[in-house]
C-alpha positions in Angstrom: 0.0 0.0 0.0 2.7 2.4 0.8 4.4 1.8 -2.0 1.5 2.6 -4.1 1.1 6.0 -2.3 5.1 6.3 -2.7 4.5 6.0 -6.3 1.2 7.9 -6.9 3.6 10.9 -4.6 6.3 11.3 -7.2 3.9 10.9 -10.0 1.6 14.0 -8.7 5.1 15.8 -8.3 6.6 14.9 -11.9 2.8 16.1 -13.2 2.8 19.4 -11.1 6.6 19.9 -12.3 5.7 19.4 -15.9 2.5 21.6 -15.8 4.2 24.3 -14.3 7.5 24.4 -16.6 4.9 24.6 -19.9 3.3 27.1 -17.8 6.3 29.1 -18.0 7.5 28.7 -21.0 4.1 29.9 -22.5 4.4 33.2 -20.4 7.7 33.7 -22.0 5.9 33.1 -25.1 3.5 36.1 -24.2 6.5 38.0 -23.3 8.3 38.0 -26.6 5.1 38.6 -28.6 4.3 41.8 -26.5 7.8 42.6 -26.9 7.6 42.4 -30.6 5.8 46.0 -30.7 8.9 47.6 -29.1 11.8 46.0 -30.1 13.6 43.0 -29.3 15.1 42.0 -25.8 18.7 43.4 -26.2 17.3 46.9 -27.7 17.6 46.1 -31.8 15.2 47.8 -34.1 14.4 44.1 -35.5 11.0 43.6 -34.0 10.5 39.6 -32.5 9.2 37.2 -34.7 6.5 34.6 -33.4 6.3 31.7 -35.0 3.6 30.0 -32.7 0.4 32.0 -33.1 -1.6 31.7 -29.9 -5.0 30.8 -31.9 -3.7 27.6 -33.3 -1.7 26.7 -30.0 -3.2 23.2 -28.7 -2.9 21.7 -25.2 -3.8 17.8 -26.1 -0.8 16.9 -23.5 -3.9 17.9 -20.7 -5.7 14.8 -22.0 -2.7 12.1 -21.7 -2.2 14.1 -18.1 -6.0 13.7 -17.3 -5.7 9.7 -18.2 -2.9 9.3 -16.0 -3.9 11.2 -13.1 -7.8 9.5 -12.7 -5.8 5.9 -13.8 -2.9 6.6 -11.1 -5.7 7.3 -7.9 -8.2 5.0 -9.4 -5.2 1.7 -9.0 -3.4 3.3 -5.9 -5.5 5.0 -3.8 -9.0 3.7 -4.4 -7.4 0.1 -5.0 -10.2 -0.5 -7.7 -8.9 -3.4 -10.1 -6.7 -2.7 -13.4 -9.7 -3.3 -15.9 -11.5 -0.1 -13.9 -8.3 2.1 -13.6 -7.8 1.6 -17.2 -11.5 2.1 -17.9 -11.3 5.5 -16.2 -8.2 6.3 -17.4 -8.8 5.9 -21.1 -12.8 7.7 -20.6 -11.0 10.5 -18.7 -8.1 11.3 -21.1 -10.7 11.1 -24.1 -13.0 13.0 -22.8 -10.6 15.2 -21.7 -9.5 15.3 -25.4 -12.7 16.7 -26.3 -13.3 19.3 -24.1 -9.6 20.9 -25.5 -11.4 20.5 -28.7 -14.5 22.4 -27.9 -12.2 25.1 -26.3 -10.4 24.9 -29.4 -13.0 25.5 -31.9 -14.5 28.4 -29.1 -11.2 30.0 -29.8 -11.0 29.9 -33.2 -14.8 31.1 -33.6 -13.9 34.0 -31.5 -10.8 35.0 -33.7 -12.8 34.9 -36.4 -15.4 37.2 -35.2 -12.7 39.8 -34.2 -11.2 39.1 -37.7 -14.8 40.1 -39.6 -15.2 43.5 -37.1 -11.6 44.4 -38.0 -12.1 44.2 -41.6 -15.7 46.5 -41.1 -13.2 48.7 -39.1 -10.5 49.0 -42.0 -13.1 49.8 -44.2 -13.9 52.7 -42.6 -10.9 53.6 -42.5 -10.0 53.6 -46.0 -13.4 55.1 -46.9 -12.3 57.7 -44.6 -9.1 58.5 -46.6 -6.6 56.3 -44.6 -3.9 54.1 -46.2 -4.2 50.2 -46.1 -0.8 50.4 -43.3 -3.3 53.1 -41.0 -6.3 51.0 -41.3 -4.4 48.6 -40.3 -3.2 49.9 -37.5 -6.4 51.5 -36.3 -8.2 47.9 -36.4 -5.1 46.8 -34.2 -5.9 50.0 -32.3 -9.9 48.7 -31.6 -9.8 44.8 -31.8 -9.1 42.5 -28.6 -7.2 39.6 -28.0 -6.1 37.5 -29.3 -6.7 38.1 -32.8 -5.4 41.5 -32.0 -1.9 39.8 -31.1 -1.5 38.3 -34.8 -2.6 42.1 -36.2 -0.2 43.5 -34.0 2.9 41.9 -35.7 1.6 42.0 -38.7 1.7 45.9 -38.3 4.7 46.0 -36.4 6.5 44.3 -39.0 5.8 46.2 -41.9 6.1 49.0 -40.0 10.0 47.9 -39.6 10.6 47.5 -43.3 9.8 43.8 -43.7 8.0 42.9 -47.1 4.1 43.1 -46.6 3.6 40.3 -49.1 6.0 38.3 -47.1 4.4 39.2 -43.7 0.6 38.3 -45.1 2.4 34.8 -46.2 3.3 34.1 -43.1 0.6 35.5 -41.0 -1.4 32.8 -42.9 0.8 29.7 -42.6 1.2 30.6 -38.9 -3.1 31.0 -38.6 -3.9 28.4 -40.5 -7.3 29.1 -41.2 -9.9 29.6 -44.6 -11.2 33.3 -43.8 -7.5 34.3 -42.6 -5.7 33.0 -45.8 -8.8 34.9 -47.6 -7.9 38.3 -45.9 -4.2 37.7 -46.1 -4.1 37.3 -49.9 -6.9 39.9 -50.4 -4.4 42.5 -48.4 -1.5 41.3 -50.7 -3.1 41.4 -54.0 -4.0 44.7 -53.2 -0.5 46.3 -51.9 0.9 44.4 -55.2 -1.7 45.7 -58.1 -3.7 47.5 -55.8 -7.9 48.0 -56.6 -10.9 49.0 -54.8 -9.8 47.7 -51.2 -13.0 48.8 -49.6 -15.1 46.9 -52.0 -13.5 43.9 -51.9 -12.8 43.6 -47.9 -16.4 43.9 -47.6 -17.1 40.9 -49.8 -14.1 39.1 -47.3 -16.2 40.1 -44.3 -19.6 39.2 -45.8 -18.2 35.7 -46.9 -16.3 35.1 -43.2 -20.2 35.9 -41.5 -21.7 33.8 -44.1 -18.9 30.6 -42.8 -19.3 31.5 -39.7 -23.1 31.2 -39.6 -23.2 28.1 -41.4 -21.2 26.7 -38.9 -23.5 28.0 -36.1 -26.4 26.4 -37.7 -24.8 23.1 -38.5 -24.3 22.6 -34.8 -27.2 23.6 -34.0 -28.8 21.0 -36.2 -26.6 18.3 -34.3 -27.6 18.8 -30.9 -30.3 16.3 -31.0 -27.7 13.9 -31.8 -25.1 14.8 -29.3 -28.2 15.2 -26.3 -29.0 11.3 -27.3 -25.9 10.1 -26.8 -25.2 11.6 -23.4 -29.1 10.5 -22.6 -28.3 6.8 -23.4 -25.3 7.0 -21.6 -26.8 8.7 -18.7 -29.4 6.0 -18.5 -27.1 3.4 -18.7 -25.4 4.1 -15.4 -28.7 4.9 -13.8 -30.4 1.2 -14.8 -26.8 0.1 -13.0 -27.5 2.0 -9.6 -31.0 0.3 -9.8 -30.0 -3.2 -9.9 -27.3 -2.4 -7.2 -30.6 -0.8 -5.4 -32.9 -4.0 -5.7 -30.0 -6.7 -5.2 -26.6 -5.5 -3.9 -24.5 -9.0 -2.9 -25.3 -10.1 -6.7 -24.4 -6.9 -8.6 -21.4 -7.1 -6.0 -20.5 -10.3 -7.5 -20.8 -9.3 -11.1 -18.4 -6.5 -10.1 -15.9 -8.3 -8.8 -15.6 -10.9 -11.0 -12.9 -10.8 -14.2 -16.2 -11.2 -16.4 -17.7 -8.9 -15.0 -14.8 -6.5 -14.5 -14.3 -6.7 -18.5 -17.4 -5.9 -19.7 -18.3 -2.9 -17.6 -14.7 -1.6 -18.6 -15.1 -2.7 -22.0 -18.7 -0.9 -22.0 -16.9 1.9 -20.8 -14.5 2.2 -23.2 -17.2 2.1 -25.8 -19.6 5.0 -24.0 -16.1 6.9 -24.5 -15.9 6.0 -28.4 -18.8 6.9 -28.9 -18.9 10.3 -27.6 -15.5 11.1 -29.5 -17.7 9.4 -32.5 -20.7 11.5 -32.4 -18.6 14.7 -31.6 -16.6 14.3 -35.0 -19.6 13.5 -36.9 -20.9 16.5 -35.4 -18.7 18.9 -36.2 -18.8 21.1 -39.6 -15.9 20.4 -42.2 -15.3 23.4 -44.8 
């Protein structure tokens, strides 16, 4: 027993270490991109150059930590047998898995939203008589995180005498999404031939709305589907609490038992499936 506690110590203490030095190194991250307005650290007029964009930045390493955590306490300190701890571990880490992707596609929506209202804000702009470089800058100016960190070196940049062609490359390689490669090459088409930029950012910002409430409707359309699942599931686990109502020392001994141990861990493993299942079926592919 103690040696279980022993190991489920250091394990808590390798996860807390491991948590906290990503923790770090993300901050120092944040550091360098703010810094990238200003300069870089040892006073050069070459601003920093991210190559991580904060929108795309995942954190699937939470699920393999969940997994491991709720498999560690479930063997060591609850003493439940293997089959269960793996059961829990492999439903944890997977659902775990999807709420990262949920938070994911929240975050992406979100830029996307902030992209659209900086486009209707540039368009003022230049219908106002500004160049493209002080609409630019005036979206910057009005637009919050964190799509406003990816404008900001944008802006910055070209502002330092980098190539704005070059800088809209990169700004969609680095966001790897539809609506920004759209407004990236739209901007650099213009700065190369130039055109009516008003005209045709509006058309940008009419068809990122238009994606964008597709999407919304698409998962509103699945919800049916994804409230079924978690409704059979749900019921499920309360038709087991019944029988263990009505007659405990039998449902004890199904429990116990290697049969019985694999099937409710097998039938937990599948409930976990499925919801992954569902949740990719469910989610809109452009």
């Amino acid at each position: 027993m103690w040696g279980y506690v022993l190991a489920t110590g250091i394990l808590l203490v390798g996860i807390v270490a491991t948590v906290y030095a990503l923790r770090r190194s993300q901050d120092a991250q944040r550091a360098r991109l703010r810094l990238s307005e200003f300069g870089t650290e040892d006073g050069s007029d070459e601003p920093v150059r991210s190559d991580v964009s904060r929108i795309m930045r995942r954190r699937r390493w939470l699920a393999l930590l969940a997994g491991g955590v709720v498999g560690t306490l479930v063997l060591a300190i609850f003493s439940w047998p293997w089959p269960y701890a793996m059961a829990f571990s492999l439903m944890s880490g997977l659902v775990v898995w999807q709420l990262e992707e949920w938070f994911f596609q929240r975050r992406l929506q979100k830029a996307e939203h902030q992209l659209a209202d900086s486009i209707d804000m540039m368009i003022a702009a230049v219908k106002a008589g500004a160049s493209l470089q002080s609409a630019m800058q005036s979206a910057v100016e009005n637009t919050p995180a964190p799509w406003k960190e990816e404008m900001e070196e944008v802006v910055g940049r070209i502002r330092y005498g980098d190539d704005p062609i070059e800088v809209l490359t990169e700004l969609s390689d680095r966001v790897s999404l539809e609506t920004v490669r759209l407004f990236a090459q739209t901007l650099a088409v213009n700065w190369s031939v130039g055109g009516r930029l008003s005209q045709t950012l509006a058309n940008v910002a009419r068809t990122i709305r238009d994606r964008l409430e597709l999407s919304q409707r698409m998962h509103a359309m699945t919800t049916q589907a994804r409230l079924s699942v978690v409704s059979v599931i749900a019921v499920t686990y309360f038709i087991g609490a019944l029988m263990w109502r009505n007659d405990p020392d039998r449902m004890g001994e199904f429990l116990t038992s290697m049969i019985g141990q694999g099937l409710v861990a097998t039938a937990m493993i599948l409930q976990a499936v499925g919801i992954v299942w569902i949740s990719r079926l469910s989610t809109p592919r452009f």
